[in-house]
N, C-alpha and C positions, 0 to 999 in steps of 0.2 A: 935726426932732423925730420922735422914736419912740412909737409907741402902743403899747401891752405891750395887744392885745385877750384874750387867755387868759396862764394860765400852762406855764412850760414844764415839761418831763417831769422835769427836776430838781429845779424849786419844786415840783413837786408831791409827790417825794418828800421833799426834805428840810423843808419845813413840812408834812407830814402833811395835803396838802388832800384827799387820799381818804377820809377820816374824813368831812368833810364832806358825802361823799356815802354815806356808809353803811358803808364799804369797813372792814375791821379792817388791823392789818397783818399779819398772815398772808396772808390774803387779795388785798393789795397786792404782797408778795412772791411768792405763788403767779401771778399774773396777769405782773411781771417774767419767772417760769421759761416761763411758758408763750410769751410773746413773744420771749426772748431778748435784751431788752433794756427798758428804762423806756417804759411805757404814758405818749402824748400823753393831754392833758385827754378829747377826745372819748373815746379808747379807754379810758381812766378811766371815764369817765360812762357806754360801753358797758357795760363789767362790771356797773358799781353796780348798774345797773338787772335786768343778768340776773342775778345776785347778789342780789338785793332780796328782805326775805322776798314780796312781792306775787309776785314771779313763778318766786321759787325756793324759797319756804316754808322758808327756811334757820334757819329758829327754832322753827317750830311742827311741821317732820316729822320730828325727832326723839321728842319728846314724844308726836303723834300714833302711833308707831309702836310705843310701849308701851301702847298699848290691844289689849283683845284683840280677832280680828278672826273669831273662830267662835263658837259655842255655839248652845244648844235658841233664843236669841233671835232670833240674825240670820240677816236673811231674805235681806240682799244683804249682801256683806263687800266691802274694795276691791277694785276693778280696773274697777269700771262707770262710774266719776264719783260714786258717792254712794253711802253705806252705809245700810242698810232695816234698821232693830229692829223687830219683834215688841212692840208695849207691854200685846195685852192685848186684850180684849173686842173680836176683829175690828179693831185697830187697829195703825196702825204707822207710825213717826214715818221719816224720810229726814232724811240726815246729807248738806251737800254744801258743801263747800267750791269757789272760783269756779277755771277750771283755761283753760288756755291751747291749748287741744285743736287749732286751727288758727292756729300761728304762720307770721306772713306770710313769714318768712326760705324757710319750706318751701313756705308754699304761697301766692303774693303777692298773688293777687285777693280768695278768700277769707278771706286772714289776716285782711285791713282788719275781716273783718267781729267778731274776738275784742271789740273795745272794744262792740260792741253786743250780740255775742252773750252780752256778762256782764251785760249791765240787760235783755235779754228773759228771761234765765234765771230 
């Protein structure tokens, strides 16, 4: 007897289980070009993930990018981690979305520390 533990790189393309993980088909197609051949389940679930708006803001930095990023207001614009407005009477509000500044692929001891360095932030 055989145990099917994942699916193969075929099921996974031809019932669309990349969707299930977030994946569009575009997307699934582009990740095929870049391998050269059909992403296994894991290499599926790898993309998704780096792919994810969590960690690749593939939804919100579009939109974030037609905001404008100077004026008499702003006191920090991007490129610091977090954008500083001017609101007024000596005050001023900080804009920060959670960001991934030491991924452990780059840097492995320190990476560990991203999943805590985003709840001390």
């Amino acid at each position: 007897m055989s145990l099917l533990l994942e699916p193969s790189a075929a099921m996974i393309k031809e019932q669309k289980l990349y969707r299930e993980m977030g994946l569009t088909d575009e997307e699934f197609a582009r990740i095929e070009a870049i391998l050269g051949r059909l992403p296994n389940y894991t290499e599926t679930g790898i993309f998704a993930v780096m792919w994810s708006e969590h960690c690749s803001y593939k939804n919100s930095k579009p939109v974030l990018k037609k905001f404008p990023t100077d004026g008499p207001h702003v006191l920090q614009g991007p490129g610091e981690g977090a954008g500083i407005v001017d609101i007024g009477d000596g005050l001023a509000v900080a804009f920060k979305i959670e960001s991934h500044n030491h991924p452990s692929a780059i840097e492995p001891y320190q990476g560990a520390a991203t999943g805590v360095g985003g709840i001390i932030r």
